[in-house]
N, C-alpha and C positions, 0 to 999 in steps of 0.2 A: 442487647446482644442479638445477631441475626439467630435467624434458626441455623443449627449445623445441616449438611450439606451429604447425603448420602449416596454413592453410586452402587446398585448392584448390576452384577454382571452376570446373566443369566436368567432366564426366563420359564425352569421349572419349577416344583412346590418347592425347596428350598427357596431361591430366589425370590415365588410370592411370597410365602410365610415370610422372609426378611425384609422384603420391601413393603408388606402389610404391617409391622411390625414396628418399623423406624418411620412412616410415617404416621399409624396410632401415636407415636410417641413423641409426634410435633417435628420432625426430619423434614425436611425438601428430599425429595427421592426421583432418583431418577434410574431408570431400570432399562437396563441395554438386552433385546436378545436378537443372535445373529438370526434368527428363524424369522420366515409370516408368519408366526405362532404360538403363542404362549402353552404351558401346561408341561414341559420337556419330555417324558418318557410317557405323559399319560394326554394322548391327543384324541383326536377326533378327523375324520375323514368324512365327505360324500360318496360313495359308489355305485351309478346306476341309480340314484334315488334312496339308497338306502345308507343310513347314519350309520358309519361302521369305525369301531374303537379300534386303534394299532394291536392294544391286547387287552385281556382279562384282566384287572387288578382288582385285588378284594384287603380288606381290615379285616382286624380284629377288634372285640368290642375293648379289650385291655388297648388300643391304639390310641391313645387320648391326646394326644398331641395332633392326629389329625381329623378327630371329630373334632375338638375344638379349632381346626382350621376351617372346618365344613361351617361351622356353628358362625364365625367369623363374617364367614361368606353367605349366611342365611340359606344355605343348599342342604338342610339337615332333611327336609322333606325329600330329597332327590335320591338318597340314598337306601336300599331295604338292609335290615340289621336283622336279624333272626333274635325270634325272641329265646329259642335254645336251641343250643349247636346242636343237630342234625343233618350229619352227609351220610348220605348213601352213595356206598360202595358197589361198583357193577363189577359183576365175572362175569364171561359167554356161559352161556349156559347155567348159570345159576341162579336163584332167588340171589335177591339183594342183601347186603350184611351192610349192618348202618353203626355207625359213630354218634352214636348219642352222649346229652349230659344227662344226669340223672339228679334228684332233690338231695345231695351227700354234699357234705362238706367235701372242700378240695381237699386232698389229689382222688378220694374217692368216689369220686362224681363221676369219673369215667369207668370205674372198676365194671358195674354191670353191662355195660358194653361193650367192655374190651373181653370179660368173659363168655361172651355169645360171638365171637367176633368167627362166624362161621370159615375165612377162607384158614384161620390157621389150625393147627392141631390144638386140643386141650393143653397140653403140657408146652408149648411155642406159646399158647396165651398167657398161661403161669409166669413161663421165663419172662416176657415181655412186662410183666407188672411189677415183676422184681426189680426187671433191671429199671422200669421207671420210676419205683424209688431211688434207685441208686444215683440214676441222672438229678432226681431234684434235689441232691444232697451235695452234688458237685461243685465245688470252686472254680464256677467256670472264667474268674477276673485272673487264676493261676496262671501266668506265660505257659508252664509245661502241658494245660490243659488247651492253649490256643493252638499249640503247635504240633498236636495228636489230630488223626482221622478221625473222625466218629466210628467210620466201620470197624477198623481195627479196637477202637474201644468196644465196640459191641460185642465184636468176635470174645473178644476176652471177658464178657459177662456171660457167654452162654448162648448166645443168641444166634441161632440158628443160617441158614443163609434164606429158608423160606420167610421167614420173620423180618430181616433187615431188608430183605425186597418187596413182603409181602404187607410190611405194615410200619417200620420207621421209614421208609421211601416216599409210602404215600403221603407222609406227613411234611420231609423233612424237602422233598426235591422242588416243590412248590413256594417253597417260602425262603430257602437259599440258593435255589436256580443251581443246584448242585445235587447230584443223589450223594445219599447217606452214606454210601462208602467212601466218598472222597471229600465233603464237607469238614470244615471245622470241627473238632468236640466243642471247643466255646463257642462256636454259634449254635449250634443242632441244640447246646443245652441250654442256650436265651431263648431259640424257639418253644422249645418243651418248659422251661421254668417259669417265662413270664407269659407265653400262649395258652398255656395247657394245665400246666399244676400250680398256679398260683391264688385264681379264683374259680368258682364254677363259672360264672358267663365269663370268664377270660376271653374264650375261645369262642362264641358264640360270631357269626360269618356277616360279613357286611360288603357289598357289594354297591355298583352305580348305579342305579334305575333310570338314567337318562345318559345320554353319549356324553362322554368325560370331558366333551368343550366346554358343555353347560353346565355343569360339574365343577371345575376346575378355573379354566382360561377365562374364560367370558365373564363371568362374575366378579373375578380377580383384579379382572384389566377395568372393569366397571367403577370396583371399588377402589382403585388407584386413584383414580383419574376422577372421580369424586373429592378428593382427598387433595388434592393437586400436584399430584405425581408427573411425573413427563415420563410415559411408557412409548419407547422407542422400538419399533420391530425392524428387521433387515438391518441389524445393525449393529455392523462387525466389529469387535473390540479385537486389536491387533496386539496392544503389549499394555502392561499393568506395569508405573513405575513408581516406586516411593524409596523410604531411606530411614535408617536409624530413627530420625528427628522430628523429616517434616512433612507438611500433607503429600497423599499419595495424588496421582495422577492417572492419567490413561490414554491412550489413542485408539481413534476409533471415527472408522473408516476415512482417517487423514486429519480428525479434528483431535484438538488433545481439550481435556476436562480434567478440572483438576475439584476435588472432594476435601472435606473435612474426613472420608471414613470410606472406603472401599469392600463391600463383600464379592466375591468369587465364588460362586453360585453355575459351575460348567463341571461337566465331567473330567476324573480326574486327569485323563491322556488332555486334553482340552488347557486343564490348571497348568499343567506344567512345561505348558509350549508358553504361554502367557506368563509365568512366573519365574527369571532367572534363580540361579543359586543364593544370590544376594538376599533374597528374599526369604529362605530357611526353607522353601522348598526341598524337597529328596527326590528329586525327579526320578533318580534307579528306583525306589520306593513305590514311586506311581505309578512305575511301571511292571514292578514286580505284583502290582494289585492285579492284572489281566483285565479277564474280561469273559463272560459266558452268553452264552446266547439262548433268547426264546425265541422259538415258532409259534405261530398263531394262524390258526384252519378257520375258516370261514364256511360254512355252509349250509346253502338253505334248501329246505327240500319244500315239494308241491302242498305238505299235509304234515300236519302234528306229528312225530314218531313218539314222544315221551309226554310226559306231565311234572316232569321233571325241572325244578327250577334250575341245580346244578347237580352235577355226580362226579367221582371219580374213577377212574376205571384203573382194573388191577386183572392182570393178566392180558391185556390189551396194550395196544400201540398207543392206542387216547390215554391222557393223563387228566386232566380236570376238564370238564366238558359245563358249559353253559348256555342257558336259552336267552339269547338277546333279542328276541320278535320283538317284543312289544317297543324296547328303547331305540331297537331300529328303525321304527317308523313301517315297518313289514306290515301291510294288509292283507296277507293271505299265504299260507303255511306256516314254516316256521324255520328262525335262523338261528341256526349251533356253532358253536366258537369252540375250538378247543385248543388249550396251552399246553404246550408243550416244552417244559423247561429244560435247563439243562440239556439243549437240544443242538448240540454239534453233528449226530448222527444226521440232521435232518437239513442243517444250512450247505444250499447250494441245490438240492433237488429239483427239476423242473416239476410243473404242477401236477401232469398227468404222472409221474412217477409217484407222488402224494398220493394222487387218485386212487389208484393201482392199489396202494397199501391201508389209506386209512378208509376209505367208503366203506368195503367188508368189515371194517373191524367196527363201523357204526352198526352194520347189518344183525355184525353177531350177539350186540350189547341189547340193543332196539330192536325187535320183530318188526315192527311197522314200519321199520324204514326198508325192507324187503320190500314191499308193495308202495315204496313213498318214490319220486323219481327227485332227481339233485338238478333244480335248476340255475344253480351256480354254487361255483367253488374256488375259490380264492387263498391267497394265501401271504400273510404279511411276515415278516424278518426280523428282528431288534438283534443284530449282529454282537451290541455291546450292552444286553437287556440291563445287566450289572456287572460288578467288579468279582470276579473269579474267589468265593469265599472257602476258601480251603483253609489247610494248616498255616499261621503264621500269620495271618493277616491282620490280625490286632495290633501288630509293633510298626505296619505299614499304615495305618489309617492316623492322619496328622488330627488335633483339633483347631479350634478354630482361630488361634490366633499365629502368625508367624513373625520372624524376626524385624521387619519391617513395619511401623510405626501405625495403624490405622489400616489394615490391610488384613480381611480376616475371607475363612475358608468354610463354605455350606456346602451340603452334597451328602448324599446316599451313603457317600465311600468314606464320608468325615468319622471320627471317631466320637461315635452318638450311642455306643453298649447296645446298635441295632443291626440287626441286618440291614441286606440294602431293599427297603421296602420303602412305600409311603408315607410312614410312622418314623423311620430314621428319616427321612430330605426333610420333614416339617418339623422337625425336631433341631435339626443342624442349622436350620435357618430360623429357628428360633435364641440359637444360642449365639449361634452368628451377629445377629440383630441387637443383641446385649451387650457383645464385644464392640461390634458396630458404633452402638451410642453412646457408649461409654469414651471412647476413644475421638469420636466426631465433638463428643461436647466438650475437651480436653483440647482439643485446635483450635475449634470456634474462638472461647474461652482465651486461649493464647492470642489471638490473630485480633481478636476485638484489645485486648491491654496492650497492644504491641504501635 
């Protein structure tokens, strides 16, 4: 019997993980993306000489689905992982207040730092540890708990409004591209149940140590194509068609290709221009998912202003702030990146209006960048960073198989029990990948006794 015959369609971690995945497992694979470039939301850029990321993305060390992607890809060195979670929190004008783990069993592992946790009041830090038991005791798979805010949950345990700004914001707006007053409760409480209180190094921070091509893209497309994948780039897939029965098919850029097994591995406004009705798609559904946007600030000054590998800032315009000198290739000063999620206030800004607002608010975190001068400042967009995770979104998120024969669905937005992180696309195109070869060896199989 030939080998069965796998197309994916799309060229981010999904899409690797699935095409890394069906060809481990003996597939012909062939991987279409409309881009020059692999890696989908986590790329790589030149500027000026300097190696600069679209954005910030960081793990958690509970992300095991995408170390063992990294692992896959032999890039386990490329990455730093903190050996325990340690962020430090910046206010203007104040000493530092850090987010440590401490040597306790989970969930009390965070207790002595959440009790020193100087920007709130003592009795805001009480309330806050109550109600973080409360969260980890949530049914957060309950529909009625998907289709609640979190803020309004909060509001109703007690929780302050300095509290839900001051300290589930900084947690929650980062990792749903959403703040905590209009996030999901079932996502806010996956982030806190399986990030936070589930082990002590749950949460412990991992980050790129090298630009996310070499990272990601380059090793990926190495390892295919090792494997004897046919990785295709600029290369438009126009319609995906299959049928109750029989193999699915595809067009693309005028040529049609026909598979034992089709994965769909593109954003979901993307799936569902590509995927008629016929096909069990819910296109009001995918569309009902949105979409939210990050900003990402680029900038580098003459001279060190911190020592700081990352921080977050609170009471500031900066939200997670990171030193990327060294992976940029930077020879002298230092280059700060800072993300900003959940960031509609800020899409469409010209630069020097950025300027205007976030350099002071560097000034006031950093003394030394008073006396540092900013010899560029830049600034990158991801318009549809992720799918809008608010109330409801769990009965929108399809999984990976649909009504059509061989024809299955990866992606961030797929129904993976994750946000839309790194850890969910490698996840989805892991399960994808299952569906995938299950289904492709099921053709083959027919097509060879036929």
């Amino acid at each position: 019997m030939s080998r069965p015959h796998v197309i994916v369609v799309g060229g981010g971690l999904a899409g690797l993980r699935a095409a890394l995945a069906c060809s481990d497992a003996g597939a012909r694979v062939t991987l279409l993306e409309a881009r020059a470039r692999l890696g989908g939301a986590t790329w790589s850029t030149t500027r000026a000489g300097l190696q600069v990321d679209n954005g910030q993305h960081v793990f958690l060390r509970c992300c095991t689905a995408y170390r063992g992607f990294l692992a896959d890809l032999g890039v386990e060195d490329r990455v730093v992982l903190q050996e325990r979670l340690e962020v430090p929190v910046l206010v203007p004008g104040r000493a530092p207040a850090w987010i440590r783990r401490h040597r306790l069993p989970a969930p009390a592992h965070l207790a002595p730092s959440l009790l020193r946790f100087a920007p709130l009041a003592l009795g805001q830090r009480l309330a806050v540890a109550r109600t973080a038991r409360r969260l980890a005791a949530l049914d957060r798979l309950a529909p009625q708990v998907d289709s609640r805010r979190f803020g309004d949950w909060l509001a109703e345990q007690g929780e302050s409004d300095a509290a839900i700004d001051g300290f589930w914001d900084l947690l929650v707006r980062p990792t749903l591209n959403l703040s905590a007053r209009d996030s999901s409760l079932a996502l806010a409480a996956k982030v806190f149940q399986t990030g936070l209180l589930s082990a002590p190094d749950a949460a412990d921070i991992g980050w790129a140590g090298v630009p996310l091509a070499e990272l990601h893209a380059e090793p990926a497309a190495r390892l295919l194509r090792e494997r004897g994948a046919d990785v295709r780039l600029r290369a438009r897939v126009d319609a995906v068609e299959g049928s109750l029965e029989g193999a699915p098919s595809l067009l693309a850029d005028g040529e049609r290709l026909t598979a034992d097994a089709v994965v769909v591995a593109v954003p979901h406004d993307a799936a569902a221009e590509l995927l008629p009705a016929t096909s069990g798609v819910d296109a009001g559904a995918l569309a009902r998912l949105g979409a939210s946007p990050i900003v990402n600030l680029h900038v580098v000054f003459d001279r060190p202003v911190t020592e700081l590998a990352f921080a977050a800032g609170l009471g500031t315009p900066l939200q997670w702030i990171f030193d990327r000198t060294r992976s940029s290739g930077l020879a002298r000063g230092q280059y700060l990146t800072v993300s900003l999620s959940a960031a509609d206030a800020w899409v469409g800004h010209a630069r020097d209006e950025l300027r205007r607002v976030f350099l002071p608010a560097f000034e006031a975190l950093f003394p030394a960048a008073r006396a540092a001068t900013v010899e560029r400042f830049f600034v990158t967009c991801e318009r549809a960073a992720t799918f809008y995770q608010g109330p409801g979104t769990a009965a929108l998120r399809p999984g990976p198989d649909l009504a059509w024969r061989g024809v299955h669905l990866a992606g961030a937005w797929t129904d993976t029990d994750w946000p839309a992180t790194m850890e969910g696309a490698v996840k989805s195109g892991a399960l994808a990948a299952q569906h995938a070869l299950t289904s492709a060896r099921g053709t083959a199989s027919a097509r060879a006794a036929a």
